[in-house]
C-alpha positions as a Markdown table, in Angstrom:
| # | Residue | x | y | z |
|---|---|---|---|---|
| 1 | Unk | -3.2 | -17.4 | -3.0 |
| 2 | Unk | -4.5 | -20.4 | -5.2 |
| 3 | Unk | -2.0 | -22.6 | -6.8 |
| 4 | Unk | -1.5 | -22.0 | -10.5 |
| 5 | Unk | 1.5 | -22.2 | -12.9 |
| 6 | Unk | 4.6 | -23.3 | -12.6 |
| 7 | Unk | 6.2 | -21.1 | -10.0 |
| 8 | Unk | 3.3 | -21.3 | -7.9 |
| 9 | Unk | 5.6 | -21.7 | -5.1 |
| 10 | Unk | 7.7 | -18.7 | -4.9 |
| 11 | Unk | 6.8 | -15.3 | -3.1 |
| 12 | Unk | 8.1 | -12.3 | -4.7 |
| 13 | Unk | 8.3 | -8.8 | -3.3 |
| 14 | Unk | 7.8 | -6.9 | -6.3 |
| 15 | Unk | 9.4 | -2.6 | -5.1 |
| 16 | Unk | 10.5 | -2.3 | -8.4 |
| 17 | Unk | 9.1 | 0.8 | -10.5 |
| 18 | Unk | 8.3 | 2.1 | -14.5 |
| 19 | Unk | 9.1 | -0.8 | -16.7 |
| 20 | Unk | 11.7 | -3.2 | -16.3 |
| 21 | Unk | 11.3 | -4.7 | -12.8 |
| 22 | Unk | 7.4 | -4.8 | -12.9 |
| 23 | Unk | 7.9 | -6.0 | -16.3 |
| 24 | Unk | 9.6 | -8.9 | -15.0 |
| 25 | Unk | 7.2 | -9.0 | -11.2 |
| 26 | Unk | 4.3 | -9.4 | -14.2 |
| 27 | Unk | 6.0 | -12.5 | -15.9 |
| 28 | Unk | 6.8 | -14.4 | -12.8 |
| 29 | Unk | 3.4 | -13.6 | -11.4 |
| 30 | Unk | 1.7 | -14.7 | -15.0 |
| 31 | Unk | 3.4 | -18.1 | -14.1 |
| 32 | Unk | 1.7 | -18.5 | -10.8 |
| 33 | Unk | 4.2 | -16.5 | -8.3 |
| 34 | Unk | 2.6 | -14.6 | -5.3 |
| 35 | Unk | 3.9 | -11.0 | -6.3 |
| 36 | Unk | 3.6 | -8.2 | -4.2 |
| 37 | Unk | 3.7 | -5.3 | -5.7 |
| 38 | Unk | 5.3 | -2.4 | -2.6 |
| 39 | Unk | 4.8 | 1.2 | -4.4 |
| 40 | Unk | 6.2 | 4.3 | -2.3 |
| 41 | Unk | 3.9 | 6.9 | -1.2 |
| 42 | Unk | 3.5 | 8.7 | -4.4 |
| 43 | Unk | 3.0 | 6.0 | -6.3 |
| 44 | Unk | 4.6 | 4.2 | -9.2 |
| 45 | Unk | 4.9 | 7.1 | -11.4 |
| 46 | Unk | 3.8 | 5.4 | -14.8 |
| 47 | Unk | 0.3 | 5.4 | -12.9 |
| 48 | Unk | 0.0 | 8.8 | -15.0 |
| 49 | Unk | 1.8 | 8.1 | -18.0 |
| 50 | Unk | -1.5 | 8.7 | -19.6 |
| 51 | Unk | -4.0 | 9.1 | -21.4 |
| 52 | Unk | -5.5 | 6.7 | -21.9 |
| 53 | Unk | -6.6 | 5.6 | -18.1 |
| 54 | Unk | -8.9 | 3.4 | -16.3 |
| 55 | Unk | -10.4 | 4.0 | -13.4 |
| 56 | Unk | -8.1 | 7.3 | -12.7 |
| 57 | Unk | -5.2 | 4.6 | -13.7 |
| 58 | Unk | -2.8 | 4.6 | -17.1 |
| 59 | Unk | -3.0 | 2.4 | -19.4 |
| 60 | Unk | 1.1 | 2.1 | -19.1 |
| 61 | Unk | 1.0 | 1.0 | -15.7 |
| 62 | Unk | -1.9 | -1.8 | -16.2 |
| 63 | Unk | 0.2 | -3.3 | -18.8 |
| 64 | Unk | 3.1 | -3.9 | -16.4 |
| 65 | Unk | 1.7 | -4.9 | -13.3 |
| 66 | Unk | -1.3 | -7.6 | -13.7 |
| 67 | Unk | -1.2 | -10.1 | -11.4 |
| 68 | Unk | 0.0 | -9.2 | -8.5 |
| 69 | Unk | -1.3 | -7.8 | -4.8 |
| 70 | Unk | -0.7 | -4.4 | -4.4 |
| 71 | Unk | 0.7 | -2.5 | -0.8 |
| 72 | Unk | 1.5 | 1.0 | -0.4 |
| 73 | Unk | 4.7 | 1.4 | 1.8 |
| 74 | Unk | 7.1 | 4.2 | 2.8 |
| 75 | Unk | 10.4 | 2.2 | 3.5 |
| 76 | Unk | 12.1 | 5.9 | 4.2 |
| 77 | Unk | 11.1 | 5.4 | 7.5 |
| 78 | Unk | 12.2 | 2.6 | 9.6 |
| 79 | Unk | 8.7 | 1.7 | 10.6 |
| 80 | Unk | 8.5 | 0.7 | 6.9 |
| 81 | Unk | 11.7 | -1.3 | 7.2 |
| 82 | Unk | 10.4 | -3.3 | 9.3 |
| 83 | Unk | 7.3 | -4.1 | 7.2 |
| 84 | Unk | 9.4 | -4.8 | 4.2 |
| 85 | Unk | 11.7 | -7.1 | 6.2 |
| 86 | Unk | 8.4 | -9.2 | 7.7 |
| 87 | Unk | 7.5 | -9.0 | 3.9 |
| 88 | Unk | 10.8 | -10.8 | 3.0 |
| 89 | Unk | 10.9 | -13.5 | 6.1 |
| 90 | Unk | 8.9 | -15.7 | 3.9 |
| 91 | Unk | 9.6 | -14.1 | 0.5 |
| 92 | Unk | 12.0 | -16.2 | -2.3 |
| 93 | Unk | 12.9 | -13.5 | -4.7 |
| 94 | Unk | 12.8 | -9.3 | -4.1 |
| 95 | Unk | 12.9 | -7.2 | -7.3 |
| 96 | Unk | 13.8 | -4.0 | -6.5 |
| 97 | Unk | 15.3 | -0.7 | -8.9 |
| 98 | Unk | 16.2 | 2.3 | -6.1 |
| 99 | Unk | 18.8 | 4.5 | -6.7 |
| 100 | Unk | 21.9 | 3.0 | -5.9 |
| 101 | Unk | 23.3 | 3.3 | -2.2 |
| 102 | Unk | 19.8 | 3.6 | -0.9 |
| 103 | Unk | 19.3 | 0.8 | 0.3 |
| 104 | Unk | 22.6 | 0.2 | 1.7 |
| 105 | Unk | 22.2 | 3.7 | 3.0 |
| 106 | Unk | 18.9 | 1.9 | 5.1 |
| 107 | Unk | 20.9 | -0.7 | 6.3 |
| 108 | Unk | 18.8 | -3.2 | 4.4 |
| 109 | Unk | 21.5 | -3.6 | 1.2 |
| 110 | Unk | 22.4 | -6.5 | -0.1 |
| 111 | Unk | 25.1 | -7.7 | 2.0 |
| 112 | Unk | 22.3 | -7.4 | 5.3 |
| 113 | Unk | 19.8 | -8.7 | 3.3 |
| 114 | Unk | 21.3 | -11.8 | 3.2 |
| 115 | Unk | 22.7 | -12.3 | 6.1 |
| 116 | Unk | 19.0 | -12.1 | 7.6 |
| 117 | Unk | 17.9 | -14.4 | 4.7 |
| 118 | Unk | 20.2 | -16.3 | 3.2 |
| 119 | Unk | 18.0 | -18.3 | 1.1 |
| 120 | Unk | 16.6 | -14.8 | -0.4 |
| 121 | Unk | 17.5 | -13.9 | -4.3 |
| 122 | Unk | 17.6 | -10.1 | -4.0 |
| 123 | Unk | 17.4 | -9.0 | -7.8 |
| 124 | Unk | 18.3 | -5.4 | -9.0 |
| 125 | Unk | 17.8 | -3.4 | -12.3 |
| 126 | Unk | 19.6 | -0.4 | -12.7 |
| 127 | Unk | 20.7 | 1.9 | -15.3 |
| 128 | Unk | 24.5 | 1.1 | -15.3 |
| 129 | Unk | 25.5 | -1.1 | -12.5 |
| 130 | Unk | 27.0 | 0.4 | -9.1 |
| 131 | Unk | 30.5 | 0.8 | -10.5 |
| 132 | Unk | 32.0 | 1.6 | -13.1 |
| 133 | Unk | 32.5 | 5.1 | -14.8 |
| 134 | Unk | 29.1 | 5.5 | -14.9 |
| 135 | Unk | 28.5 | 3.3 | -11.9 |
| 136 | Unk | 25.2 | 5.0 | -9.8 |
| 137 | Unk | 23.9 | 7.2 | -12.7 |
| 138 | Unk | 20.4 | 7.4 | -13.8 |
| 139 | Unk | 19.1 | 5.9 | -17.2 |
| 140 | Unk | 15.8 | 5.3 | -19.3 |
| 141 | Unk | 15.0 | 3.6 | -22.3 |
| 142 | Unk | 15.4 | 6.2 | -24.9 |
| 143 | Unk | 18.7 | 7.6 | -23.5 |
| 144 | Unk | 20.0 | 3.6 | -22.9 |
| 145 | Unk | 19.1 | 3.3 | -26.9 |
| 146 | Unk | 20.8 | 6.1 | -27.5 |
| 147 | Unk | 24.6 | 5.8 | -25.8 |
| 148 | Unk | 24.8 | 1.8 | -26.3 |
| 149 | Unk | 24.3 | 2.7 | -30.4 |
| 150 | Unk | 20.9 | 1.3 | -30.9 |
| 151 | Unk | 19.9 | 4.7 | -32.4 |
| 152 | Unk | 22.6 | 4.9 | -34.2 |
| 153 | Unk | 21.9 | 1.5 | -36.8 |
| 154 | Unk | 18.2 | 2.6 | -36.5 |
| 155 | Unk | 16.4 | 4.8 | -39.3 |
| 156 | Unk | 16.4 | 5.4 | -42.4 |
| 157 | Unk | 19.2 | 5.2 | -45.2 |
| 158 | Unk | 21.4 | 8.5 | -45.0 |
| 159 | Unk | 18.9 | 9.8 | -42.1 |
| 160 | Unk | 19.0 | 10.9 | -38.2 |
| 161 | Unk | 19.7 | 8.2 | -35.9 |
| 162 | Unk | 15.9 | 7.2 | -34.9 |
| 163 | Unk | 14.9 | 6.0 | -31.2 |
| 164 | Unk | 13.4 | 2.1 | -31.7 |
| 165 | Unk | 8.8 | 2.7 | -31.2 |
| 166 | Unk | 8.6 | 0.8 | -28.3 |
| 167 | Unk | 10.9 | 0.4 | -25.2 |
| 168 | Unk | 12.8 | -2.5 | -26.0 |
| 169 | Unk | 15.9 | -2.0 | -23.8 |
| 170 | Unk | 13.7 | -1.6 | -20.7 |
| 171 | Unk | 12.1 | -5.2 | -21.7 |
| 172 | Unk | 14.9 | -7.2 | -22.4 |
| 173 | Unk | 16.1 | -5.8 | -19.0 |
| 174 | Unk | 12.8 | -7.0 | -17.5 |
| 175 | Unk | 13.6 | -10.3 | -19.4 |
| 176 | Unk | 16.9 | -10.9 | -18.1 |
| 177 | Unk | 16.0 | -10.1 | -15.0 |
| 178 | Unk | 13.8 | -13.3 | -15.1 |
| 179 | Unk | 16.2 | -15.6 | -16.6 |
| 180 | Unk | 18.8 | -14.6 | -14.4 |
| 181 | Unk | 16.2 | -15.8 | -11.3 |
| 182 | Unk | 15.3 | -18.7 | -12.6 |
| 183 | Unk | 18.8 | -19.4 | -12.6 |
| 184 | Unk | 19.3 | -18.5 | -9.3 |
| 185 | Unk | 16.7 | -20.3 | -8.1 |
| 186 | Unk | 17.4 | -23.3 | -10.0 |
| 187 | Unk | 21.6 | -22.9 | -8.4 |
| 188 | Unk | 19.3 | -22.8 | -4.8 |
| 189 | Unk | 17.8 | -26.1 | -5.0 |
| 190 | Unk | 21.5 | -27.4 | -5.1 |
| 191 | Unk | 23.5 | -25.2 | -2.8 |
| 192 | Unk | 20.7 | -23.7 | -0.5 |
| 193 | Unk | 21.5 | -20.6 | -0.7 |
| 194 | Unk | 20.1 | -17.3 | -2.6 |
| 195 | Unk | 22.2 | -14.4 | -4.3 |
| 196 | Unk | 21.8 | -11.2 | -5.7 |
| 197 | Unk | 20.9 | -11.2 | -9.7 |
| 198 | Unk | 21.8 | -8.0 | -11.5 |
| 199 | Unk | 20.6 | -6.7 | -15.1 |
| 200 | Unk | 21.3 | -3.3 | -16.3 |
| 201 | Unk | 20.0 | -1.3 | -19.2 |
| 202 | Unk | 22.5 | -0.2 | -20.4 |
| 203 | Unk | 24.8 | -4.2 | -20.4 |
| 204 | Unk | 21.1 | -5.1 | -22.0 |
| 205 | Unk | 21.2 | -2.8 | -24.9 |
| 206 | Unk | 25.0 | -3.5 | -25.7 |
| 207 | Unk | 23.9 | -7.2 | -25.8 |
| 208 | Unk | 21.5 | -6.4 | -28.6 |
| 209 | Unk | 23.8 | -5.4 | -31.2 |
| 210 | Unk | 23.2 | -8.2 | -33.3 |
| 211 | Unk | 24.5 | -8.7 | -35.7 |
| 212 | Unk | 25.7 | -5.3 | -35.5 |
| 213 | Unk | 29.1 | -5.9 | -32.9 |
| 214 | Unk | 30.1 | -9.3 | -34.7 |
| 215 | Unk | 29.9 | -7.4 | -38.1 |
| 216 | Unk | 32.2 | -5.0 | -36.3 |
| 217 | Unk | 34.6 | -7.2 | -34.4 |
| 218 | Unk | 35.9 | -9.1 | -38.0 |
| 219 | Unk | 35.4 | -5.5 | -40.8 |
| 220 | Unk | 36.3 | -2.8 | -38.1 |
| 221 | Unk | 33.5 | -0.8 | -40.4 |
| 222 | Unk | 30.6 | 0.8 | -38.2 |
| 223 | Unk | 26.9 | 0.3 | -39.4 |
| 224 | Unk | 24.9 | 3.0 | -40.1 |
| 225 | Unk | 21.1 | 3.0 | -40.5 |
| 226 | Unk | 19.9 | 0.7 | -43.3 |
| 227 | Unk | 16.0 | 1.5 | -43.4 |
| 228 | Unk | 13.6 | -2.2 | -43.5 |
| 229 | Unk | 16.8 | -3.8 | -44.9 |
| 230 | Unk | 18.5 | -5.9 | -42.8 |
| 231 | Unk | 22.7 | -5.5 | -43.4 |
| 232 | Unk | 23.6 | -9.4 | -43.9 |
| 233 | Unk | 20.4 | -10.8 | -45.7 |
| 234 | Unk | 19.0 | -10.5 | -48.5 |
| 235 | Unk | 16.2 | -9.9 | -49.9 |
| 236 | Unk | 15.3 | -9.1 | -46.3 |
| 237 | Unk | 13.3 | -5.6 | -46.1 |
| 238 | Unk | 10.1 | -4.2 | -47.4 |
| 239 | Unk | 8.9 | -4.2 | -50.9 |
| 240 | Unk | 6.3 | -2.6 | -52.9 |
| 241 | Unk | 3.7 | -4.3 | -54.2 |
| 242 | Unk | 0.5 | -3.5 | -56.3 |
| 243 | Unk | -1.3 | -2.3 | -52.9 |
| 244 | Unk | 0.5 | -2.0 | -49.7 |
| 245 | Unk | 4.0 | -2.9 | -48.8 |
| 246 | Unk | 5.2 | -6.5 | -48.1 |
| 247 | Unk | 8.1 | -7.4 | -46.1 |
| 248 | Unk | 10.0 | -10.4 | -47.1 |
| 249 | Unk | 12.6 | -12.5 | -45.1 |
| 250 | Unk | 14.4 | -14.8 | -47.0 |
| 251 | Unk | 16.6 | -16.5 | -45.0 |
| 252 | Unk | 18.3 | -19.1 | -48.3 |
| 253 | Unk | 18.8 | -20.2 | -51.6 |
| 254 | Unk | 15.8 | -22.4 | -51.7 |
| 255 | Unk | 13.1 | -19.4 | -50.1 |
| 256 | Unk | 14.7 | -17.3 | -52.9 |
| 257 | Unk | 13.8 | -19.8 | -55.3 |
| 258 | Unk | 10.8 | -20.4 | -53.8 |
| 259 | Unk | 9.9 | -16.4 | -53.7 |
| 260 | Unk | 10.6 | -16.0 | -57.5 |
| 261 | Unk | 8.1 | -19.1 | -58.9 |
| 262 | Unk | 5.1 | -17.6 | -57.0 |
| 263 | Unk | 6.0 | -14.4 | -58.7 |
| 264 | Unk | 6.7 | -15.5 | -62.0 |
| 265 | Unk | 10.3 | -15.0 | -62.1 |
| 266 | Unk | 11.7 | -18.3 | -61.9 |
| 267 | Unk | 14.8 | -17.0 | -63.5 |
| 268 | Unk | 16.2 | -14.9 | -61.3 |
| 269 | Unk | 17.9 | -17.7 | -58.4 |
| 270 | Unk | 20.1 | -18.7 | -62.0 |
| 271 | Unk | 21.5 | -15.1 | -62.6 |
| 272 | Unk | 24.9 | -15.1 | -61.2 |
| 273 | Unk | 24.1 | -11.5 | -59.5 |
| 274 | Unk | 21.1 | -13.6 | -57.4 |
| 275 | Unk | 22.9 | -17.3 | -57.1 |
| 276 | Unk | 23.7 | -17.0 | -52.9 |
| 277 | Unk | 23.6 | -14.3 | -50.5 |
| 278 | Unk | 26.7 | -13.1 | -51.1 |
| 279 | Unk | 26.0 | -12.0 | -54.1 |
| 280 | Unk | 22.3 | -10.7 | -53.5 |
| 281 | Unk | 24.2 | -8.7 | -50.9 |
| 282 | Unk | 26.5 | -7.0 | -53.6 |
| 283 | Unk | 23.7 | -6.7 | -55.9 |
| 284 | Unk | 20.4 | -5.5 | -53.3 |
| 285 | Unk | 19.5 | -2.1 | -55.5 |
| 286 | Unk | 19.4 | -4.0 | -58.8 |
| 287 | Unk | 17.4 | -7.3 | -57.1 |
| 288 | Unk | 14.8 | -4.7 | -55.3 |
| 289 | Unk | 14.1 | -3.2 | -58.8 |
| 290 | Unk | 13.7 | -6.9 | -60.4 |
| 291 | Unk | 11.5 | -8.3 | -57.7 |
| 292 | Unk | 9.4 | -4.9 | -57.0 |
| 293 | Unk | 8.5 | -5.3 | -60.8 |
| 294 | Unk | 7.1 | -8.6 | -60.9 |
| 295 | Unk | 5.4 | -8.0 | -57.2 |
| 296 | Unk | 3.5 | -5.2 | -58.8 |
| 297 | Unk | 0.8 | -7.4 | -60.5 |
| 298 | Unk | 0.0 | -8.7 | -57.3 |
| 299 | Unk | -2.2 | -7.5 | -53.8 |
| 300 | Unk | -0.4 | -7.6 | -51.2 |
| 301 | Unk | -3.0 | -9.7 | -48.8 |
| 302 | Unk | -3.7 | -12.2 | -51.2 |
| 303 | Unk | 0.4 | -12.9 | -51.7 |
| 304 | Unk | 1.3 | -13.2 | -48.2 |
| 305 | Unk | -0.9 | -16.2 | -48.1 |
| 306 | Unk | 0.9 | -17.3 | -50.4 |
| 307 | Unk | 4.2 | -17.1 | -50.0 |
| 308 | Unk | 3.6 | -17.9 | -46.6 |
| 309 | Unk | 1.7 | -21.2 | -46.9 |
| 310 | Unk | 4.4 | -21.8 | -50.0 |
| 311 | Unk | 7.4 | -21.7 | -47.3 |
| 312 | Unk | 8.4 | -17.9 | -47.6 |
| 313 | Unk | 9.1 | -16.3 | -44.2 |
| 314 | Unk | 6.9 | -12.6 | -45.0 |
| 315 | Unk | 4.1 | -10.3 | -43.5 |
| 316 | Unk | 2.0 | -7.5 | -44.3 |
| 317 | Unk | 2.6 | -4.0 | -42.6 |
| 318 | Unk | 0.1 | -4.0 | -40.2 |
| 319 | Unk | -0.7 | -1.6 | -38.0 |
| 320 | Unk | -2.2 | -1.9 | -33.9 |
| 321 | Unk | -5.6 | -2.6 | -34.4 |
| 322 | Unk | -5.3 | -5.1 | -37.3 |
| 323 | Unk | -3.0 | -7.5 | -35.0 |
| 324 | Unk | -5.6 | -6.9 | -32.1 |
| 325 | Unk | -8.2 | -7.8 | -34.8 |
| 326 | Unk | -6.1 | -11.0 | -36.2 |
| 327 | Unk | -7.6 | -14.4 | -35.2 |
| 328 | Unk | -4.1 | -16.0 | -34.6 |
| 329 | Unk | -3.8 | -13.9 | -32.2 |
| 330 | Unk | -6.8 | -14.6 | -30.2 |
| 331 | Unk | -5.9 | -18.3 | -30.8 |
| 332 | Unk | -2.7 | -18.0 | -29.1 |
| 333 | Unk | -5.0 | -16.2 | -26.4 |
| 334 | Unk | -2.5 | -12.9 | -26.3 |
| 335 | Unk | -5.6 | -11.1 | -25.5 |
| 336 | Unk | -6.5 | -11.4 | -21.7 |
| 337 | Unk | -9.6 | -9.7 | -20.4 |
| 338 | Unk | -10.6 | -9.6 | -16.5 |
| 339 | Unk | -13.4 | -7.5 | -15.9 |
| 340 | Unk | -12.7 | -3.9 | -17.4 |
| 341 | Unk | -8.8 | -4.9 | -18.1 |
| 342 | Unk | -7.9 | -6.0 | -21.1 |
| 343 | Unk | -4.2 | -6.6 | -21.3 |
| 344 | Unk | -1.6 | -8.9 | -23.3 |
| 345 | Unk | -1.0 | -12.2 | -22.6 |
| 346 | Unk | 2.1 | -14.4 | -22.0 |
| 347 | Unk | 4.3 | -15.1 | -24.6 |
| 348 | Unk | 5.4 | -18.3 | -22.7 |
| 349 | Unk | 3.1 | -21.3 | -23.3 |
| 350 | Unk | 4.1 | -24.3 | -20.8 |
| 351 | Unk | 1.8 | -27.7 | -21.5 |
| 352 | Unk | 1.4 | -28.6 | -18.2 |
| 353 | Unk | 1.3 | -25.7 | -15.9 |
| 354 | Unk | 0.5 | -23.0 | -18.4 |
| 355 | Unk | 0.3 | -18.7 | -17.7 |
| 356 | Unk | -3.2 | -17.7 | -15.3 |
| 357 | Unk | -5.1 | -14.7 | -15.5 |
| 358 | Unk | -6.0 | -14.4 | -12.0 |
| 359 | Unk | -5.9 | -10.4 | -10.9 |
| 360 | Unk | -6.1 | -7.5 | -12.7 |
| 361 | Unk | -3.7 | -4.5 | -11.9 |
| 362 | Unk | -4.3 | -3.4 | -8.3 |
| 363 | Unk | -5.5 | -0.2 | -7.2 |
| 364 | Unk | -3.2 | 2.0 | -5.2 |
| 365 | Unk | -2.5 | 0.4 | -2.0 |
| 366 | Unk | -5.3 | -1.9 | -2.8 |
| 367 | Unk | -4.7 | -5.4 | -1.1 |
| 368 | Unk | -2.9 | -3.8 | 2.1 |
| 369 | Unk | -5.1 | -5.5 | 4.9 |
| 370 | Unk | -4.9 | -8.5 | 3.2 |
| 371 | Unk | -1.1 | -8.4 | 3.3 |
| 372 | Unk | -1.2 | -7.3 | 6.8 |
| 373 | Unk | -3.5 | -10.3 | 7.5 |
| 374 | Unk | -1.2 | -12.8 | 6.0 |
| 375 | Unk | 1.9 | -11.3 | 8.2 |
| 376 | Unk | 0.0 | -11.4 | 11.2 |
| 377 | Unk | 0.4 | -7.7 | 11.3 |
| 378 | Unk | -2.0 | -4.6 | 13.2 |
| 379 | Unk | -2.1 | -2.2 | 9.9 |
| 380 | Unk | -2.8 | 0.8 | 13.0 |
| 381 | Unk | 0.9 | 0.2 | 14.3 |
| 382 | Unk | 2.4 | 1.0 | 11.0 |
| 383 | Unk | -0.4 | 3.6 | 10.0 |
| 384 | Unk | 2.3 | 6.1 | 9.1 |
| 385 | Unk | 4.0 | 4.3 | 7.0 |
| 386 | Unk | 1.1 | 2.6 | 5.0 |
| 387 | Unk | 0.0 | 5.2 | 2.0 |
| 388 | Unk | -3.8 | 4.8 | 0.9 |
| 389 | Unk | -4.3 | 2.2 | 3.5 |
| 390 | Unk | -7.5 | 2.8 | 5.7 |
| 391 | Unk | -8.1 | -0.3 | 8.3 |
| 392 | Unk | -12.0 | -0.5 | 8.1 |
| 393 | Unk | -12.7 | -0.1 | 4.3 |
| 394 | Unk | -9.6 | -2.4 | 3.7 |
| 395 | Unk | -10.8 | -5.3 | 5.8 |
| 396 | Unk | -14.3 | -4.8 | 4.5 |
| 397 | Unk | -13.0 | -5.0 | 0.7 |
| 398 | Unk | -10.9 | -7.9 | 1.7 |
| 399 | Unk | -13.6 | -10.0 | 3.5 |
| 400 | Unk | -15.6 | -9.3 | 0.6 |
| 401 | Unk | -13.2 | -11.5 | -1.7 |
């Protein structure tokens, strides 16, 4: 593989599957890392979370998994192990989610792992950890939001606890997983000597309780669902104005005072109900009514631009299409296109060695013969265990490259 980005120097075995781990595979690999991507025999299943697809392939999977070579392998059988083991000889990091026990139950757990590579750093996302009460039991986003109290603080005042629109526990997971090797790989280049990086979803979703679990730790009082508003700040939620709703995030005294000259209510930071937080806090209901009635002589567009360029943290509610649409976000080049793939780009902006867009998603089993190649291995020895891979239209497709 060519050299690009800052981690152009690490291998990654990527058997991770659904969202977390190839979440994280997709951020290492953004950054340069060769990731191999191992899916079982059936596939990684969000390959038909769908519609919409491409090519006979979902949408959900192509926005987890760009970047990286993709090998179908059946590691059930020990002619698979030892595929996945020449796989790891030269690998730095292995990202991997099975069930836990299974792998220990193949003899290739952590604890053999690295004893046969002690420089490897083996990371693992799971539900809940090994141990534990709930040590070894299954989990997925929705359920994770639901029994670390996510759900519970989310929704609308006085409603049913509401499941967060988008799978946020899953990619924090996928985020920590990333930190935590970096900083394994970091603690390497001192001691020599991998370990094994855990994340789980449901330690992930406690650790986003904020500032839900502080509020709780000093009151003893349990949040409930606030709507837009947000339970310390104020005014910090969604307001109507003469067209569609603004949402504005006024962090202190002088954005308050700020907010209330461009809307023509200079007044209101001098009412003792509206001096500080605190008291905006005490006094939200009657400060919504005030500031809704001087926001309705104005579009809502027109006084983001505003606000915004006057120093007043706010945003329009827009909707998918309109952020696709947005040129600030083509400026910060989150839109990535290679070939028919059109995907989202890093969040992470480095100034010397920044994110590449080098592959898009592989096909089932795609670069298989290539991989082979590399380790120097006869695909028709391991036929059985190699899923989707057939050895003359393989090497064809990868001579062709």
């Amino acid at each position: 593989m060519p050299d690009f980005g800052s981690l152009s120097h690490l291998k990654v075995i990527d058997a991770s599957r659904v969202l977390g781990g190839p979440y994280a595979g997709q951020i290492l690999a953004d950054h340069g890392a060769d990731v191999i991507k191992l899916e079982p025999p059936a596939g990684d299943e969000t390959r038909g979370w769908a519609p919409p697809f491409l090519d006979g392939t979902a949408s959900y999977f192509l926005g987890l998994n760009r970047n990286k070579r993709g090998m179908a392998l059946d590691i059930a059988q020990p002619a698979g192990r030892e595929v996945l083991l020449a796989l790891l000889e030269t690998a730095d990091v292995f990202i991997e989610n099975f069930k836990t026990g299974t792998l220990e139950r193949w003899g290739i757990g952590y604890d053999e792992l690295s004893a046969r590579f002690p420089r490897l750093i083996h990371c693992r996302v799971s539900g809940f950890g090994a141990d534990g009460p709930l040590g070894g039991l299954p989990g997925y986003d929705a359920a994770i939001q639901a029994s670390c109290g996510i759900m519970s603080v989310n929704g609308e005042i006085g409603g049913q606890p509401l499941r967060v629109g988008l799978p946020v526990v899953d990619m924090v997971t996928g985020l920590n997983a990333v930190i935590g090797i970096l900083m394994a790989i970091a603690e390497r280049t001192l001691s020599g000597k991998g370990q094994f990086v855990e994340t789980t979803l449901y330690d992930c979703g406690v650790s986003l309780l904020h500032p839900h679990l502080p509020n709780y730790y000093l009151s003893d009082k349990v949040a409930r669902p606030t709507g837009n508003a947000h339970p310390n700040i104020c005014p910090y939620d969604t307001f109507a104005t003469g067209t569609d709703p603004i949402f504005l995030a006024v962090g202190n005294n002088r954005q308050f005072a700020t907010l209330c000259a461009e809307i023509g209510r200079p007044e209101l930071p001098k009412d003792l109900r509206f001096e500080s937080n605190q008291e905006r806090n005490i006094h939200r209901d009657t400060l919504k009514v005030e500031l809704e009635q001087a926001l309705a002589a104005f579009a809502c567009t027109e006084l983001v631009d505003r606000l915004i360029h006057a120093g007043v943290p706010c945003g329009s509610v827009r909707s998918i299409d309109q952020v696709v649409a947005d040129p600030h976000t083509t400026h910060r080049e989150m839109i990535v296109d290679i070939g028919q793939y059109r995907g989202t780009g890093s969040p992470i902006k480095l100034s010397r060695t920044p994110p590449s867009y080098r592959l898009a998603p592989p096909q089932f089993a795609e670069h298989t013969a290539e991989i082979l190649q590399d380790l120097s291995l006869e695909g028709d020895e391991y036929i059985d265990v190699l899923p989707g891979f057939s050895r003359n239209t393989d090497l064809k497709t990868t001579k062709e490259k």
